[in-house]
C-alpha positions in Angstrom: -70.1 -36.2 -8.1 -67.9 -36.5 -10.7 -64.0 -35.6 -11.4 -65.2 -32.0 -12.9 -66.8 -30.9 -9.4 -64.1 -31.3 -7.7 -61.4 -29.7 -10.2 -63.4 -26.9 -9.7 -62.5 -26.6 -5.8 -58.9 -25.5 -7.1 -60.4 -22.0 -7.4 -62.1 -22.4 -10.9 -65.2 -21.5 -9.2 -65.9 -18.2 -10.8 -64.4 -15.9 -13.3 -62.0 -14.0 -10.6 -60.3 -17.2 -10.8 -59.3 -16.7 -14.3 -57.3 -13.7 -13.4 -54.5 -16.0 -11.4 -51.7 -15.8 -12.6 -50.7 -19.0 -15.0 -48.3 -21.2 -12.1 -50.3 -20.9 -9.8 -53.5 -22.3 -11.7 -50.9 -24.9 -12.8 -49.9 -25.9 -9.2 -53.5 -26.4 -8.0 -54.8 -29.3 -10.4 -55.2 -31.9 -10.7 -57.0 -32.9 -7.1 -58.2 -36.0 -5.7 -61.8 -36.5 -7.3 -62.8 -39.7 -5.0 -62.3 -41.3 -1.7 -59.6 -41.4 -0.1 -58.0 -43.3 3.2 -56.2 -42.1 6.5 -54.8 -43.8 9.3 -54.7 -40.8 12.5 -52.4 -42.5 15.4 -52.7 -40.8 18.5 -49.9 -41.6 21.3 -50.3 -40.9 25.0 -47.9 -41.2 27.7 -48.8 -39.9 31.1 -45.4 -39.4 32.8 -46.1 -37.0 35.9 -47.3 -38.7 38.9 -50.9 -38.6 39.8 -53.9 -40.9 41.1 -56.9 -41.3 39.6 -55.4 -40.4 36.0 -58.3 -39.7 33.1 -57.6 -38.9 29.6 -60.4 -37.8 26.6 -59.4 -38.4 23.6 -61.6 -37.1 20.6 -61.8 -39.5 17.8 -63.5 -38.6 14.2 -66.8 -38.1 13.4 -68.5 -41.6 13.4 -71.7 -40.8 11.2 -71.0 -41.4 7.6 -71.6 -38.3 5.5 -71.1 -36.9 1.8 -67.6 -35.8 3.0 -66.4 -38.1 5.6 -67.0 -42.1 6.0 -66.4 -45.5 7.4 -64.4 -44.1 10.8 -63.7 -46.8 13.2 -61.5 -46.4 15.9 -59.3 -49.3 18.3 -56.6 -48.5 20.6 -54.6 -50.2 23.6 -54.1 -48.9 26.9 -50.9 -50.1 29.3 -50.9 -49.6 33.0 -54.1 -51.2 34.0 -56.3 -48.4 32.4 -59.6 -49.2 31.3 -61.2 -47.6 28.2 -64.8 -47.0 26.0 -65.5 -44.7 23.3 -68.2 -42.5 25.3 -70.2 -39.2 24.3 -70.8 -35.8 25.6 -74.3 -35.1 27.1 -75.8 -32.5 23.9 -74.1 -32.6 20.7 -72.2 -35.2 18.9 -69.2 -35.4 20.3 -67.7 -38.6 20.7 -64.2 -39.5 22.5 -62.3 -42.1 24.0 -62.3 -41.8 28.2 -59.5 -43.2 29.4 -58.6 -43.7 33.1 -56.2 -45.7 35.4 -56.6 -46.1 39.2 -52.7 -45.8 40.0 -50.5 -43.0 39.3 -47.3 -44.9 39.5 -47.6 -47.8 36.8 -46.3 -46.9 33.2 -49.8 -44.9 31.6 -49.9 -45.4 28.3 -52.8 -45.3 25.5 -52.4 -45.4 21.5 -55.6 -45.0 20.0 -55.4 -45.8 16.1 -58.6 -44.4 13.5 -59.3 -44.8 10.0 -61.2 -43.0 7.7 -62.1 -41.8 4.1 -62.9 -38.0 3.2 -63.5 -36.6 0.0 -63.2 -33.1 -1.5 -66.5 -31.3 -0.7 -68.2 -28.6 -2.5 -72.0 -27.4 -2.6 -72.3 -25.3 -5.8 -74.0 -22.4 -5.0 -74.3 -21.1 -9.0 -77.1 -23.4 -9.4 -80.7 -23.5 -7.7 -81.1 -25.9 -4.4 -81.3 -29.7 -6.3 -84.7 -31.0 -6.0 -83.0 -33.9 -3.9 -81.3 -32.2 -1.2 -80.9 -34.2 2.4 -83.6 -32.2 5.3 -81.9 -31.4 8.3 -84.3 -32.3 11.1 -85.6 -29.4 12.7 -84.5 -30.1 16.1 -81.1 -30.0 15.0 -81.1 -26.9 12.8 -83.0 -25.1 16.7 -79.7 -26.5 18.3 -77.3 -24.4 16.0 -79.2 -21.3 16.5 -78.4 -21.5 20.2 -76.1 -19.1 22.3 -73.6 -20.8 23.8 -71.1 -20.3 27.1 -68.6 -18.2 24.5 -70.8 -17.6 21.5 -73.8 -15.7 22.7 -75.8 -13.8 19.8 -77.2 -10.7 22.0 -76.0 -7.6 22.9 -72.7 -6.5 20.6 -73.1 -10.1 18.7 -76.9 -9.2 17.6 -76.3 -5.7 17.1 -73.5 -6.4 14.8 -74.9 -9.3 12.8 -77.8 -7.4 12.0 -75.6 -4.9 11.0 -73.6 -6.8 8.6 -76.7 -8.2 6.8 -78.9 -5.2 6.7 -80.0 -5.1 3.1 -79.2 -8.9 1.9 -82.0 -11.2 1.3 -81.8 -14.8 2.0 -79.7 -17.2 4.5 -76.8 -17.7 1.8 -76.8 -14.1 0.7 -76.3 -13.0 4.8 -74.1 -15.9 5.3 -72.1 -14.5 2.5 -72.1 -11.3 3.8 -70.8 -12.2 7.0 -68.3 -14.1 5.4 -66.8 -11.2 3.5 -67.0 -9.1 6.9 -64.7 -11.3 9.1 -62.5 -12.3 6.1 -61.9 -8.4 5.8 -61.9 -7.3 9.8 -60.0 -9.8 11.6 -56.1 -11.0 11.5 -54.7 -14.2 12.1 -52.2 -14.0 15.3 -49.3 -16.4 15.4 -48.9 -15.6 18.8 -52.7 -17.0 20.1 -51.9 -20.7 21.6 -53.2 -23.7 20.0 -56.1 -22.6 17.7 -57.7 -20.0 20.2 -60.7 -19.9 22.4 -63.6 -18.9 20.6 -64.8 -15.6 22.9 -67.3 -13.6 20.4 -68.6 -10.8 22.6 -64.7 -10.2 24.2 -63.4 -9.9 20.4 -66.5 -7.5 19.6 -66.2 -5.6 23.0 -62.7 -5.2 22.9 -62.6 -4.6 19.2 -60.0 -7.4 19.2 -60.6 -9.4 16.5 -57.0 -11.6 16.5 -56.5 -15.0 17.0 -56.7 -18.3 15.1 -59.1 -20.4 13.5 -61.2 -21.2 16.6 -61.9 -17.5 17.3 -62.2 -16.2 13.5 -64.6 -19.3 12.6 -66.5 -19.0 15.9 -67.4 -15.1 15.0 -68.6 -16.0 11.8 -70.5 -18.7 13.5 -72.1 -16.5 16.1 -72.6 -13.6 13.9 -74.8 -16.1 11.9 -76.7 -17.6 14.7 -77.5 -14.0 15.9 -78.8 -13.1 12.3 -80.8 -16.1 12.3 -79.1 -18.7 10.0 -77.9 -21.9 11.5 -74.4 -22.5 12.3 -71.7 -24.6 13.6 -67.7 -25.1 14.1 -66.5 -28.4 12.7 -63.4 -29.0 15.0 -60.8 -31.1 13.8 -57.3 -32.2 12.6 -55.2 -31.7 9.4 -54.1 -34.8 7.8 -52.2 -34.6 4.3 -50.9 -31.9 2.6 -52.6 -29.4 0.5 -53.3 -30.6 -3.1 -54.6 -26.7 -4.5 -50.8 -25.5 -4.2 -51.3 -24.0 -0.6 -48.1 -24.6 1.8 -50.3 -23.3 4.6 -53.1 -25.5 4.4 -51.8 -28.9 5.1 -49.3 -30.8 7.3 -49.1 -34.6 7.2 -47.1 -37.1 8.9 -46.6 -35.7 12.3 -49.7 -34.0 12.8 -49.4 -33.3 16.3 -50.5 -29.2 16.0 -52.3 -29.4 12.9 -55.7 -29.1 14.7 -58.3 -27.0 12.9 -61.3 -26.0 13.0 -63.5 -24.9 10.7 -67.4 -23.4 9.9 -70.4 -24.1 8.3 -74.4 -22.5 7.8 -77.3 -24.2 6.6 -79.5 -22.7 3.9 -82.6 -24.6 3.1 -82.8 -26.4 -0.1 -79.0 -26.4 -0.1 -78.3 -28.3 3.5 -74.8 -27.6 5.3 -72.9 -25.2 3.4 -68.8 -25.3 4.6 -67.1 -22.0 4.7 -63.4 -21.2 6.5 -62.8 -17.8 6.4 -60.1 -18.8 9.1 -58.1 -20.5 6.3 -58.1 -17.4 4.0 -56.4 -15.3 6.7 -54.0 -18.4 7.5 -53.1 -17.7 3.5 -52.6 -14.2 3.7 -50.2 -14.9 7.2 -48.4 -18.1 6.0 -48.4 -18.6 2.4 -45.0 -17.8 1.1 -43.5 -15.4 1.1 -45.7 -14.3 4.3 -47.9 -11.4 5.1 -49.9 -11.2 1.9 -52.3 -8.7 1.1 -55.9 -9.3 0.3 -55.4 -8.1 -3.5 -52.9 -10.8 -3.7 -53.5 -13.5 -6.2 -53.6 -16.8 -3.8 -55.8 -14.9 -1.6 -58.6 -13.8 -3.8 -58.7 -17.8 -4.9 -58.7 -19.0 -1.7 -61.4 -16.4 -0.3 -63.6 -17.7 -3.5 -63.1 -21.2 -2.3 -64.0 -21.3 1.1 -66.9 -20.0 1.0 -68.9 -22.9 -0.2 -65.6 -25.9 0.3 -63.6 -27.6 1.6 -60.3 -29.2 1.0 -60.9 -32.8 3.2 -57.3 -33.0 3.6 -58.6 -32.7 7.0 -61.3 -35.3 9.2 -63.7 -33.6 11.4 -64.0 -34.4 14.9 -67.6 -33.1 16.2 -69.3 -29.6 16.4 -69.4 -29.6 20.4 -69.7 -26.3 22.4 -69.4 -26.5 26.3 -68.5 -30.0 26.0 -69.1 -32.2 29.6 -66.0 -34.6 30.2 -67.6 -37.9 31.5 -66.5 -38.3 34.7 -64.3 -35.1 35.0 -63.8 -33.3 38.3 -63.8 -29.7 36.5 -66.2 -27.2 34.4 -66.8 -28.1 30.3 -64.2 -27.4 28.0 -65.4 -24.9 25.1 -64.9 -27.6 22.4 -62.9 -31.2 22.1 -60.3 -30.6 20.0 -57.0 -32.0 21.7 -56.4 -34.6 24.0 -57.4 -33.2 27.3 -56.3 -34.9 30.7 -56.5 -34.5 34.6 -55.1 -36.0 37.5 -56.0 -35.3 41.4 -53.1 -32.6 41.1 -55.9 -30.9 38.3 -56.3 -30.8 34.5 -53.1 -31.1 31.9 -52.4 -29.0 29.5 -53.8 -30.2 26.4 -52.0 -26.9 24.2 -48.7 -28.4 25.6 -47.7 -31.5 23.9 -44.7 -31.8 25.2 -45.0 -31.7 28.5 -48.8 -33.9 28.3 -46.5 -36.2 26.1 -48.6 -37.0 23.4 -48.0 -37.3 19.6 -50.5 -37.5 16.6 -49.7 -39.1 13.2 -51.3 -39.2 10.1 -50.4 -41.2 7.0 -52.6 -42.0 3.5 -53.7 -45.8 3.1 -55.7 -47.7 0.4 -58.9 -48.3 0.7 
């Protein structure tokens, strides 16, 4: 991949990009072409009294890819805690369990990753390369599966097949749904954290508010349901936004800059990324607020995302119903947060404050 690829992600992907006005195409370039490092600190201090502490701490993704590489993670623990980097039964998701046998002693756990991510793109102007990475079966059946809060029958079938009636091929119908949540839901401030993710509540209820975990998990299910492989990609922000979007970074303290985000596979192509949860984040957040979908930064952002991403971000894992080793309570619909529990019962990980943790994020050389 060269430096041209990836000036393209700063929404010269297609002639509506040429109708922006002339600052803002100005603002967006240049953006990082190669690799580039992170250091994501993560600081825990369990303060409330409470045998039999555990804490879960999701880490980034540790399988090299074309977009994220060379994670590692170390970390100390105070207060007699013991800790191993363990993994969910299912899935990939990987985390570091955490416990400590006495609820008086000073808890305290500092886990400290590193990573590189590049800009990531799959240009979907051109025919599938010749060259293009299989997906193992087995894994494309997994992300065609209902889960716990993403089923694809009933309302979720009926209006998948809806949405794609008439389009021909996975990236065509993944397009399709696309446009569809893009243009039907609304971002909500007011939704905690990043959201939960319920599907067939938003399509009963005709409720289709919240934040990126609920508008990324509809397009997710919608696309199982028609057929076409799927997954969230849940994660964390990590640097600000080099295309000239306010909303779609945060760096430094990173400590509610959790996202996640979506992507489909199509064959020849592999795992395509799109974030139609981002576009309504712009038209919500970008100054000067409540922008329209006509509006200039819009339009280039809704071109974008469907097809890239800006890796001012690390991805965590693409776990549903994830299994806490060792917890006392049900799964948790994804690992996203620190999540904790005492004898006293589970902390809440949309709380920082009072769980009394902090995450940082700074650029290093690599």
């Amino acid at each position: 991949m060269d430096r041209r690829h990836f000036l393209r992600l700063s929404g010269a992907l297609c002639a509506a990009t040429t109708a922006l006005p002339q600052a803002l195409r100005a603002q967006q370039a240049p953006v990082s072409a190669g690799w580039r490092g992170f250091e994501l600190t993560t600081d825990i201090s369990v303060k409330e009294p409470g045998a039999h502490t555990r804490i879960w701490i999701p880490v980034p993704y540790a399988i090299d890819t074309p977009y994220q590489r060379g994670a590692q993670s170390t970390w100390q623990v105070s207060g007699g805690g013991t800790a191993q980097l363990m993994r969910a039964p299912g899935y990939d998701v990987q985390m570091l369990a955490v416990q400590w046998p006495d609820g008086q002693a000073a808890r305290n756990v500092t886990v400290t990753s590193r990573f590189q991510t590049r800009n990531r793109r799959v240009d979907l102007t051109q025919p599938p390369p010749a060259d293009a990475t299989l997906e193992r079966p087995a894994t494309l059946r997994e992300f065609l599966k209902p889960t716990a809060l993403l089923p694809t029958d009933g309302i979720v079938k009926t209006t998948a097949d809806h949405i794609t009636r008439g389009h021909v091929g996975d990236v065509a119908r993944a397009r399709a749904i696309y446009e569809w949540v893009v243009e039907n839901t609304c971002r909500t401030a007011s939704t905690r954290g990043c959201g939960v993710g319920d599907v067939r509540y938003m399509l009963t209820t005709n409720d289709l508010n919240g934040k990126c975990a609920d508008i990324n998990a509809l397009f997710v299910a919608l696309a199982r349901a028609a057929g076409i492989p799927a997954r969230d990609a849940y994660g964390v922000r990590v640097a600000n936004s080099e295309l000239g979007y306010k909303s779609l970074g945060k760096a430094f303290d990173v400590t509610k800059a959790q996202h996640c985000r979506a992507e489909f596979h199509a064959a020849g192509y592999g795992w395509i990324p799109v974030d139609p949860a981002d576009v309504r984040k712009v038209m919500l957040e970008e100054p000067p607020g409540d922008l329209p979908l006509t509006d200039a930064k819009v339009r280039a952002a809704r071109v974008m995302l469907f097809g890239a991403w800006e890796m001012n971000w690390v991805a965590y894992n693409h776990g549903h119903d994830v299994v806490l080793p060792g917890s006392a309570h049900d799964p948790v619909p994804f690992l996203m947060y620190p999540n904790g529990e005492t004898r006293a019962g589970r902390l809440d990980s949309l709380d920082p404050d009072s769980f009394s943790y902090k995450l940082s994020a700074r650029p290093i050389a690599i």
